[in-house]
ZAMARGU-4260 file (C-alpha; in steps of 0.2 Angstrom, whole numbers, plus 5000, padded with zeros to 4 digits):
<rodrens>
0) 5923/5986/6076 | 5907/5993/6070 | 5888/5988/6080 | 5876/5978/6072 | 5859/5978/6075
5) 5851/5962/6087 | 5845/5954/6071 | 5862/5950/6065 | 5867/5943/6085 | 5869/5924/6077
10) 5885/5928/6067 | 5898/5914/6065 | 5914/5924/6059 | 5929/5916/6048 | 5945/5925/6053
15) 5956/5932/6039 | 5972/5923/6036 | 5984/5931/6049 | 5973/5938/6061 | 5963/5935/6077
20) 5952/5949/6077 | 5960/5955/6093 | 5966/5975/6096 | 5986/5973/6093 | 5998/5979/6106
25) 5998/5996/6097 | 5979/5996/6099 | 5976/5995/6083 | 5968/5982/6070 | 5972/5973/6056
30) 5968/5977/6040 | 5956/5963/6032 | 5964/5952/6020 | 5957/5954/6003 | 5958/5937/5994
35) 5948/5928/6009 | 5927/5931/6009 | 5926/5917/6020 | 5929/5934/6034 | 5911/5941/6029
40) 5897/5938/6042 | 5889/5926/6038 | 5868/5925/6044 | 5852/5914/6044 | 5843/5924/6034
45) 5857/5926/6021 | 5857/5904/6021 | 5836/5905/6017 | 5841/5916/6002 | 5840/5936/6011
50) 5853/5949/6004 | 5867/5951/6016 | 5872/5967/6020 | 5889/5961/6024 | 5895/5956/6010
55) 5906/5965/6000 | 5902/5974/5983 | 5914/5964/5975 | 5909/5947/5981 | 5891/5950/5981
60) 5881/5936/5975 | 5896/5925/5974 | 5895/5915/5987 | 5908/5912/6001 | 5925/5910/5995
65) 5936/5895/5995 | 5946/5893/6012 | 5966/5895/6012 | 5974/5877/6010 | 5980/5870/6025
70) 5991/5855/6029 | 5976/5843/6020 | 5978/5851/6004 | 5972/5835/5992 | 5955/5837/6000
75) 5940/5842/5989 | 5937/5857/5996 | 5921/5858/5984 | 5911/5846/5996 | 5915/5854/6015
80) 5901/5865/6022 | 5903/5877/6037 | 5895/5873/6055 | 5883/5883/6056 | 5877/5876/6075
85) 5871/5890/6089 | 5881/5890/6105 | 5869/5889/6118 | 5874/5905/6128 | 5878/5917/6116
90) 5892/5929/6127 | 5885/5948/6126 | 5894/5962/6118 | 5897/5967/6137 | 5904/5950/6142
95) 5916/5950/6129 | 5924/5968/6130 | 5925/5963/6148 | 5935/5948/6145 | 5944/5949/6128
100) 5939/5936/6126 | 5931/5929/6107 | 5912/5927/6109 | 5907/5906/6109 | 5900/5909/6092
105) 5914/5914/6083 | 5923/5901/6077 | 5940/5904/6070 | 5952/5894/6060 | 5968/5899/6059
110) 5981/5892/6047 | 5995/5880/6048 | 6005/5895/6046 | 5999/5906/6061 | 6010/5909/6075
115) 6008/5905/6093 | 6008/5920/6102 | 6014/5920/6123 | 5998/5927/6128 | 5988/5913/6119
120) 6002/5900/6129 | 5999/5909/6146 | 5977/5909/6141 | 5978/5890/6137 | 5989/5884/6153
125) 5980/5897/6167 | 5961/5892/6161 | 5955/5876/6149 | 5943/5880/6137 | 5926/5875/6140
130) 5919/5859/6132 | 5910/5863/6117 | 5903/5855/6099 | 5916/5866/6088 | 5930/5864/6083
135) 5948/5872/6090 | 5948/5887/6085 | 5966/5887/6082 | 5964/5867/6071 | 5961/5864/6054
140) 5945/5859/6049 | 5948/5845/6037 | 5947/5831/6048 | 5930/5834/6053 | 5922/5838/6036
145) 5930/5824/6030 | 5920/5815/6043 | 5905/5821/6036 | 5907/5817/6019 | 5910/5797/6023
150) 5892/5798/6032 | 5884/5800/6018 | 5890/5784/6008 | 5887/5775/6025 | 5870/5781/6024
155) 5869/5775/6008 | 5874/5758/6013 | 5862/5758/6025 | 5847/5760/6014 | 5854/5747/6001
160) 5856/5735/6017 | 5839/5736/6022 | 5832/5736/6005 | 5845/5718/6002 | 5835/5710/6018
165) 5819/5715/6015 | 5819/5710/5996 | 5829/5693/6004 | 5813/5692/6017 | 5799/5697/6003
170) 5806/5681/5992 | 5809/5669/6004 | 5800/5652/6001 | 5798/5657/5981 | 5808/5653/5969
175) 5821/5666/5965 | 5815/5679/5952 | 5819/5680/5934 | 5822/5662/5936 | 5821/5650/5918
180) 5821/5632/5917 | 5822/5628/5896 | 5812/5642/5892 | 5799/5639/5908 | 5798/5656/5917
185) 5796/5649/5937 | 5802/5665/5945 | 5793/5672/5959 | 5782/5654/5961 | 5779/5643/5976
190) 5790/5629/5974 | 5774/5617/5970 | 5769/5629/5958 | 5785/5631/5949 | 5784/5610/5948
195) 5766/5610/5941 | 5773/5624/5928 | 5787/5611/5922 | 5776/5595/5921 | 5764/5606/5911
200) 5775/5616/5901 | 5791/5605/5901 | 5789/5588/5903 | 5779/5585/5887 | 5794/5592/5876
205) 5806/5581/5885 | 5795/5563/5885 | 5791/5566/5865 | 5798/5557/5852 | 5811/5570/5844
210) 5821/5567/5828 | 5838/5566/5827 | 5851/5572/5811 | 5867/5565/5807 | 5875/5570/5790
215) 5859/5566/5777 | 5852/5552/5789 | 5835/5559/5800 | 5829/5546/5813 | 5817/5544/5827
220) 5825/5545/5844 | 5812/5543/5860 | 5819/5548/5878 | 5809/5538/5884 | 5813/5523/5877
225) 5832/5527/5880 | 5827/5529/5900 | 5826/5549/5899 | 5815/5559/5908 | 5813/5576/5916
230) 5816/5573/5935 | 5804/5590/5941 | 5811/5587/5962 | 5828/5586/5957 | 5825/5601/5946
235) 5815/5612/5958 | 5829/5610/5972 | 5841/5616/5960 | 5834/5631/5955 | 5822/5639/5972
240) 5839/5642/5983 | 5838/5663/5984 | 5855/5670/5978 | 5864/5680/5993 | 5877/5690/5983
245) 5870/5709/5980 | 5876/5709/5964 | 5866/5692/5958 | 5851/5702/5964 | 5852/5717/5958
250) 5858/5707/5941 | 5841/5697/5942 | 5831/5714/5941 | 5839/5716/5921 | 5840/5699/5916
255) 5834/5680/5917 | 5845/5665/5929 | 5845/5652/5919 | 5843/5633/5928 | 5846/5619/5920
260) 5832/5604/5922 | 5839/5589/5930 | 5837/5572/5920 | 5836/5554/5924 | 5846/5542/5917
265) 5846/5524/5908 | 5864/5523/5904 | 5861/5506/5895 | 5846/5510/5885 | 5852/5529/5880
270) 5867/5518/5873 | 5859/5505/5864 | 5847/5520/5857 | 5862/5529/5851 | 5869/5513/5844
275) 5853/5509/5832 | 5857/5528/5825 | 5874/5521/5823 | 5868/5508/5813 | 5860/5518/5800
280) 5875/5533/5800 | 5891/5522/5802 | 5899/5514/5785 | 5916/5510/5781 | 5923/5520/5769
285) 5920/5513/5750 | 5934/5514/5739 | 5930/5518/5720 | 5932/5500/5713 | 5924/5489/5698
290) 5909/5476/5699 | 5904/5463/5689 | 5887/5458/5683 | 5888/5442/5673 | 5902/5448/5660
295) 5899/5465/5660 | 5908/5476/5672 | 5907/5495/5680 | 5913/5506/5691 | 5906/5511/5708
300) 5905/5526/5716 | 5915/5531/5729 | 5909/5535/5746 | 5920/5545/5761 | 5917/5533/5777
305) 5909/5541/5791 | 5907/5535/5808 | 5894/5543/5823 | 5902/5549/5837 | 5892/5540/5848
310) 5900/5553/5865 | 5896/5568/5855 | 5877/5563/5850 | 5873/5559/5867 | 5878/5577/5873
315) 5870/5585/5856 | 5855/5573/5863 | 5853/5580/5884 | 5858/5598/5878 | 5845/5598/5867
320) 5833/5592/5880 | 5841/5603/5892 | 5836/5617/5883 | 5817/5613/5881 | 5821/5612/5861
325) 5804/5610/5849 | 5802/5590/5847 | 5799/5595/5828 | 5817/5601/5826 | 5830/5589/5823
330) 5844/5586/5835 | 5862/5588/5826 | 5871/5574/5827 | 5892/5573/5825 | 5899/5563/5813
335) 5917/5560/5809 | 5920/5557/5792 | 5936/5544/5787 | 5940/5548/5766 | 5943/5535/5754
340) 5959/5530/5745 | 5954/5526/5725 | 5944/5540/5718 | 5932/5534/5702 | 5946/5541/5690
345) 5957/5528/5692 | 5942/5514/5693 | 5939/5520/5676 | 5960/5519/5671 | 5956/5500/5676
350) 5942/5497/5669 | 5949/5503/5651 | 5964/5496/5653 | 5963/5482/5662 | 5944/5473/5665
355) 5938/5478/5648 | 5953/5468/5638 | 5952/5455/5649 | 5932/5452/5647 | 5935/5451/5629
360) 5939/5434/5624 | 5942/5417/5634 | 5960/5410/5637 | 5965/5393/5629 | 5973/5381/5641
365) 5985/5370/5629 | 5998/5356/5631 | 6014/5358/5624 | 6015/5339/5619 | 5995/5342/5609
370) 5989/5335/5623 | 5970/5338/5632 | 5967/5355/5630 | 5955/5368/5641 | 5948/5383/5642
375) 5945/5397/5656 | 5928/5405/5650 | 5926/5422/5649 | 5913/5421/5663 | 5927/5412/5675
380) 5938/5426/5674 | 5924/5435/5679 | 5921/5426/5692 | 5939/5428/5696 | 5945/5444/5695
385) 5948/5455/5711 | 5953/5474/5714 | 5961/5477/5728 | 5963/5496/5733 | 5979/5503/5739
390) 5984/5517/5752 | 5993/5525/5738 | 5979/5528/5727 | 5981/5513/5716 | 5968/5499/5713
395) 5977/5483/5706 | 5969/5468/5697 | 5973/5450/5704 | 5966/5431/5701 | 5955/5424/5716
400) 5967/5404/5714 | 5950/5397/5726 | 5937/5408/5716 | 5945/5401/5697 | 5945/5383/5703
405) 5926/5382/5706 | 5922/5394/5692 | 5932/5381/5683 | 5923/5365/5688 | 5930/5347/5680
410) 5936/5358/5666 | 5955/5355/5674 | 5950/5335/5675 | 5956/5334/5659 | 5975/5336/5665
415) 5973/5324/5682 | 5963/5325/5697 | 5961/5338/5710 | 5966/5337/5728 | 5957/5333/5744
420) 5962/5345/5760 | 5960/5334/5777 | 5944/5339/5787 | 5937/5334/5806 | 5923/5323/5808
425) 5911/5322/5822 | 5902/5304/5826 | 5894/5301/5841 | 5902/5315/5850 | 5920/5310/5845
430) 5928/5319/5832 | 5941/5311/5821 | 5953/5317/5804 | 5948/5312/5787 | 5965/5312/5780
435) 5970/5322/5765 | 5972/5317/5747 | 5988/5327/5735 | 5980/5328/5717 | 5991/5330/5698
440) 5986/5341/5683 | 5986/5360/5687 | 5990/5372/5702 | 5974/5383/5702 | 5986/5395/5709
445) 5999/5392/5696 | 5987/5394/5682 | 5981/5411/5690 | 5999/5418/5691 | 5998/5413/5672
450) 5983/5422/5668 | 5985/5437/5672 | 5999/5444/5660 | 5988/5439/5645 | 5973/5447/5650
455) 5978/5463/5642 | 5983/5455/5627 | 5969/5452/5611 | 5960/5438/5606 | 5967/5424/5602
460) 5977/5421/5619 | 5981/5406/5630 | 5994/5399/5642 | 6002/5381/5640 | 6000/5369/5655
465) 6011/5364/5665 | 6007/5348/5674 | 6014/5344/5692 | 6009/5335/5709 | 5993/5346/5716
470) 5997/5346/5734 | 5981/5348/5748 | 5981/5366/5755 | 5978/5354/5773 | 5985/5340/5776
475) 5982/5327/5788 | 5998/5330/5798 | 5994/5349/5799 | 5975/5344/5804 | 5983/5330/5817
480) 5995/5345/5824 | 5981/5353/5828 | 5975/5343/5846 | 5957/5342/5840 | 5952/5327/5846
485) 5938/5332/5861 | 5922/5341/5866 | 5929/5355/5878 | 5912/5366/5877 | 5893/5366/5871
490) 5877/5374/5874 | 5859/5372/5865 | 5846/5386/5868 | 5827/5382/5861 | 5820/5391/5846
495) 5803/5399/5848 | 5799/5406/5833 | 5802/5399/5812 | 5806/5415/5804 | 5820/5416/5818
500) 5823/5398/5815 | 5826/5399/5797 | 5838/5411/5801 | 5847/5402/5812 | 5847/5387/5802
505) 5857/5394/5789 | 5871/5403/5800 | 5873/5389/5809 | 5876/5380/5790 | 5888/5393/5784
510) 5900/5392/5804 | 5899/5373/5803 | 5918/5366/5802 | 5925/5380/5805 | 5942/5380/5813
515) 5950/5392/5822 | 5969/5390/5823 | 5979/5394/5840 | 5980/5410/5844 | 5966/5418/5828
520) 5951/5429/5836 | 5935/5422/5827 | 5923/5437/5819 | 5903/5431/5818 | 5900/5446/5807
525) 5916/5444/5798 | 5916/5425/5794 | 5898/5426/5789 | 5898/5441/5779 | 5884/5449/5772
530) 5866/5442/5779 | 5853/5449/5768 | 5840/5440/5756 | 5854/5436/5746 | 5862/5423/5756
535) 5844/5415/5763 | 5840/5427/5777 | 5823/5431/5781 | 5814/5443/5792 | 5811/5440/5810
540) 5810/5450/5826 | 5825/5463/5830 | 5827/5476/5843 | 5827/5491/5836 | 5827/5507/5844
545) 5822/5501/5860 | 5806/5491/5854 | 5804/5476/5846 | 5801/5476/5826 | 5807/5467/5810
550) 5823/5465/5799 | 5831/5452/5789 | 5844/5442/5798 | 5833/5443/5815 | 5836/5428/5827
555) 5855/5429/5823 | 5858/5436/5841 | 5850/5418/5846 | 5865/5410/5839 | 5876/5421/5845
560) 5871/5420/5862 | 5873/5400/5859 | 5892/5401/5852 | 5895/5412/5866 | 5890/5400/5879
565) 5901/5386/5869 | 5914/5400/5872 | 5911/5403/5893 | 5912/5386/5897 | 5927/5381/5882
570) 5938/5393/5894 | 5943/5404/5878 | 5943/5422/5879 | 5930/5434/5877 | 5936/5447/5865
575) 5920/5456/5863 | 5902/5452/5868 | 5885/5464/5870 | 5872/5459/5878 | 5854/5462/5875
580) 5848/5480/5881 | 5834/5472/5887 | 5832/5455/5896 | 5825/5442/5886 | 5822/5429/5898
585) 5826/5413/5886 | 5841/5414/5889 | 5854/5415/5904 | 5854/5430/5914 | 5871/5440/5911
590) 5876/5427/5900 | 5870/5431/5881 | 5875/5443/5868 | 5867/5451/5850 | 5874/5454/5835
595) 5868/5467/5822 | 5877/5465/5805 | 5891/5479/5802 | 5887/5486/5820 | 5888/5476/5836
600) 5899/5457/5833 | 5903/5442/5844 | 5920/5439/5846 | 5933/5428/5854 | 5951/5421/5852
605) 5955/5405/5854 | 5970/5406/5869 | 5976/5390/5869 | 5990/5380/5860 | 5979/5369/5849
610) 5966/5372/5837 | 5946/5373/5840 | 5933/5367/5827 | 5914/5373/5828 | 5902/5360/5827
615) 5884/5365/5825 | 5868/5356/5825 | 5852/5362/5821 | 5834/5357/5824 | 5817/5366/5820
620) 5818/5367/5839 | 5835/5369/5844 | 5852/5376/5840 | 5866/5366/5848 | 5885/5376/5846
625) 5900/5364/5851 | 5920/5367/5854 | 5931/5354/5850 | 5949/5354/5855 | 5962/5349/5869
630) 5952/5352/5885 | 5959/5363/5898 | 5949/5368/5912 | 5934/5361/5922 | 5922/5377/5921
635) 5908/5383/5932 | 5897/5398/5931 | 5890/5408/5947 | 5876/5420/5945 | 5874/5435/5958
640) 5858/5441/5965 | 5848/5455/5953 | 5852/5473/5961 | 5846/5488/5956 | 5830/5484/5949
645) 5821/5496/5939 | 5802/5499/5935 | 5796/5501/5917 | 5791/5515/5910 | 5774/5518/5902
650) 5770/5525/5884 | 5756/5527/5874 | 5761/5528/5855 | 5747/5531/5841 | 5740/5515/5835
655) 5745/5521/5817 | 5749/5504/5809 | 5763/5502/5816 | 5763/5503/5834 | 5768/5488/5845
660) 5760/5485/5860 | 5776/5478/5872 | 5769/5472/5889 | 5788/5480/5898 | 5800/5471/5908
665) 5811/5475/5925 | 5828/5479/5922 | 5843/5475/5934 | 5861/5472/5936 | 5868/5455/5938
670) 5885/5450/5941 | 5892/5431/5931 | 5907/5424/5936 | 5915/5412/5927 | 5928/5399/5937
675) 5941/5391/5931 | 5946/5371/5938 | 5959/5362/5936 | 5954/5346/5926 | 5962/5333/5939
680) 5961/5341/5956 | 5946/5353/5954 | 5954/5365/5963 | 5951/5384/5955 | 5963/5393/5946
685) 5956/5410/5944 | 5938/5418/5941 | 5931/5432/5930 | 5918/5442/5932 | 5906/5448/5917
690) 5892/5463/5924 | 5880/5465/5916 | 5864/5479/5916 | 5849/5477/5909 | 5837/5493/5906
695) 5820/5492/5910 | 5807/5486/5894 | 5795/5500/5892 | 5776/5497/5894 | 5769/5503/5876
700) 5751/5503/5873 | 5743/5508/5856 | 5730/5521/5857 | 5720/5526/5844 | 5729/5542/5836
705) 5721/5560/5839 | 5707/5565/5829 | 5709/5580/5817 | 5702/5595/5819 | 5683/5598/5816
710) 5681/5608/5800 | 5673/5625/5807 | 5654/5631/5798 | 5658/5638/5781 | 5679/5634/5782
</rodrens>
């Protein structure tokens, strides 16, 4: 073995594979092995970058070469690195010829293939090696670089851990960073300031008065009003929780956390918000059909029906707000659209073929004997005529019997005298049957059955009369059948106002002697019809939107809430009522309803066996609504305490002509039950419960609107 100087002592040997290093029996060595390197010396100063003077010509400059693969062959060798650790008494060269032994810092790995020889048996039994920090020399050395290379990952972790706390530490009592409330940017911020930031930044956008689209209709929509607002506590304890996944952090480094402001909520005025937008977006769906002005007929357009969905409009409404939206951008509304049956070409088929022929020329009524003769004017079968579309696509022509006997007038005198239907009669708070009266000359509806074939024929044209018994439509046996013979319900409410009272006046005109047969649901919207200008309506006070304005047809709600009283204590059933979103406190509390033409109706059926007529009485002061039938039930009305009451809200609107100052109200809930008695006993028979809520009026006070802006020097 050849000497070294002293400054190559520090030498950590790799043996080659199949050798020990020790002199065989036959005293003489083993012969490197040539594909190893790893047997070279290897020396600090060769680590710090010196030349070696051990290494081979062949593998200078190479590096060490890669170990023989032992039993952990999968490993990535690419990553293990020798132990380069001094023993701390390196044996002399004296010591170890001595003993034969290897010196303490040579560290030899043998492979999994290396035989045991006896005399390293008989070395192992007779004297343990000495505890030390290398490995055996005779194990593989996977195991504990494999150990080595898991610290650094560990210590990796590590680092990340204590960066996680102290970024958790650093943030605590903030709100979390990167964090977005509708566009607001609150991250990093004391909890106070992050609220300030909202009701600065936030607040206003939410409270203004936004507009809201639905198909080609653009209207106002106030969250205020409809009992929104941006709740900034509620909103603050959502978003300042810090976020204790890694991952969420690290995310918050590259991108916002978006929080969504909390809202609170007026369930009922949001509703009746939504249901004046409805008022103005809903409409049946119009049917191409032919209208007549005088004598002279057109066609009208068609027009698909369309109907808000009110469900969908308040979502489109809070994600809107949710968002921090521009008020000046409208709000997309849904609407579902229903399409209509008779387009205008066949209105125009009819018209051609059908009303323009008809309009031509008047139809002689004659007697077949040279009798009295009559005529049906061209402008009574005008009056007549009716078109009636059909699912199929078809609109069909008919004769209104009703409509042609008062277009017609006396002129059917001629040939007899008309009948008399039986009708009810109210005196002095009894109600009693004028009987019926059977008439002779011409059917109305006969004569209409006749028409209508000759219509399409050309002038001249007429029918021959046939002459009969007229008999009434009602009879005073079927009016007698019908038990209506006592007051079973009334109410009277006070009117406050003219305009309304006008209006009241001539519904009530239109619903007196009105009966309603077992069983039929009565329609205040329906059985009136149209309430416009037309009919005798005025303008009075409505509300609209959530504040109070001006329509025709206001004070109708007035006499709905009347009939609707009539109805609670008749003991008939409530089909369909509203009440007022706000509480109007002339009338009874939980016990009152509106009506908006089209929109929101009253309506009831009559549950019993026998028939109801309506009797109403109307005064400059008062409106009186009374039931009369077959009494059934002794009724009383129990009101409940008012819970949940709620504090207006204040708003200042710009006194622009037509701002409203409204001095607000309290809202609350109240429970109404009705109990039903048993006419002779008293004892009860059952109870209904009506609830009713009532949103809170807002407080509006005009201001004098915002000056515009001063004109600068030379602008």
């Amino acid at each position: 073995m050849p000497q070294h100087s002293p400054a190559h002592e520090e030498t950590v040997r790799m043996r080659p594979d199949g050798a020990d290093g020790r002199p065989a029996p036959d005293g003489s060595r083993p012969a490197p092995a040539e594909d190893v390197d790893d047997t070279r010396p290897v020396t600090r100063d060769w680590l710090m970058g010196a030349p070696d003077p051990l290494v081979p010509d062949h593998a200078a400059g190479a590096g060490p070469a890669p170990l023989p693969a032992g039993p952990d062959d999968d490993d990535d060798r690419s990553t293990q690195a020798l132990d380069l650790s001094e023993p701390e008494h390196p044996a002399t060269p004296a010591e170890t010829a001595a003993t034969g032994a290897v010196p303490a810092t040579v560290a030899e790995v043998a492979p999994a293939t290396d035989p045991v020889r006896p005399e390293d048996e008989t070395a192992a039994s007779e004297t343990p090696p000495p505890p030390s920090d290398e490995p055996p020399a005779d194990g593989p050395r996977g195991p504990r670089w494999r150990r080595r290379a898991v610290l650094v990952p560990a210590g990796a972790v590590a680092v990340l851990a204590a960066a996680y706390g102290v970024d958790l530490l650093a943030s605590s009592g903030s709100i979390p960073r990167s964090t977005v409330v509708a566009g607001v940017d609150i991250g990093g911020l004391s909890p106070a300031a992050a609220a300030e930031a909202l009701e600065e930044e936030l607040a206003p956008r939410v409270s203004a008065e936004h507009q809201v689209r639905a198909d080609d209709v653009t209207a106002p929509f106030s969250p205020l009003t409809a009992g929104i607002s941006l709740d900034v506590d509620a909103t603050i304890d959502a978003a300042d929780d810090q976020p204790l996944n890694p991952w969420t952090r690290v995310a918050s480094l590259f991108g916002d956390r978006e929080v969504l402001p909390t809202f609170t909520g007026e369930e009922t005025a949001l509703n009746a918000g939504i249901d004046t937008i409805a008022a103005q977006v809903d409409r049946a769906p119009v049917d191409a059909s032919i209208t007549i002005e005088g004598t002279t007929p057109s066609v009208t357009e068609p027009a698909d029906g369309r109907t808000l969905d009110r469900e969908g409009a308040r979502e489109a409404v809070f994600e809107a707000l949710q968002s921090g939206a521009d008020p000046s951008t409208p709000i997309d509304l849904p609407v579902e659209v229903t399409p209509v049956h008779v387009d205008r070409a066949e209105a125009q088929r009819v018209l051609e073929e059908t009303v323009t022929p008809a309009l031509s020329a008047p139809v002689a009524i004659v007697s077949p004997d040279g009798g009295p003769t009559a005529e049906v004017s061209v402008a009574a079968i005008a009056a007549s005529l009716t078109f009636t579309p059909q699912e199929s696509g078809e609109l069909t022509v008919g004769i209104d019997a009703p409509a042609l006997q008062t277009a017609l007038g006396e002129e059917l005198q001629a040939f007899g005298t008309p009948a008399q239907d039986a009708r009810f009669e109210v005196s002095g708070g009894t109600v009693s049957v004028v009987p019926s009266v059977d008439g002779t000359g011409i059917d109305p509806a006969h004569l209409a059955e006749q028409l209508l074939p000759v219509l399409t024929q050309s002038a001249p044209r007429s029918v021959e009369a046939e002459l009969g018994p007229v008999p009434a439509e009602f009879t005073t046996e079927e009016a007698e059948a019908l038990g209506i013979r006592e007051e079973i319900g009334s109410f009277t409410t006070n009117i406050g106002n003219p305009a309304s009272g006008t209006n009241i006046r001539v519904v009530a005109a239109e619903v007196d002697g009105a009966i309603v047969m077992p069983g039929e649901t009565f329609s205040l919207n329906t059985f009136t019809g149209p309430r416009g200008t037309a009919q005798g309506y005025v303008p009075a006070g409505v509300i609209s939107g959530g504040q109070f304005t001006q329509a025709v047809g206001g004070g109708i709600s007035q006499f709905a809430t009347t009939m609707f009283n009539a109805v609670f204590f008749s003991g008939l059933e409530d089909v369909y009522h509203k009440p007022h979103s706000y509480y109007i406190s002339r009338y009874p509390a939980g016990r009152e309803a509106t009506v908006y033409e089209g929109q929101i109706d009253l309506q009831w059926r009559n549950d019993s066996d026998t028939g109801v007529y309506i009797d109403t009485a109307w005064t400059p002061s008062t409106i009186t609504v009374t039931f009369y039938g077959t009494k059934r039930y002794e009724i009383e009305s129990i009101s409940g305490p008012r819970t949940n009451v709620r504090e207006p809200v204040v708003q200042e609107k710009p006194d622009d002509g037509n701002c409203r100052p409204q001095s607000g109200s309290q809202g609350f809930d109240i429970t109404v039950t009705r109990v039903f008695r048993n006419l002779t006993s008293g004892a009860e028979i059952k109870r209904e419960n009506f609830h009713t809520h009532y949103a809170a009026e807002p407080i509006i006070r005009c201001v004098p609107p915002a000056a515009p802006p001063a004109t600068p020097p030379g602008g």
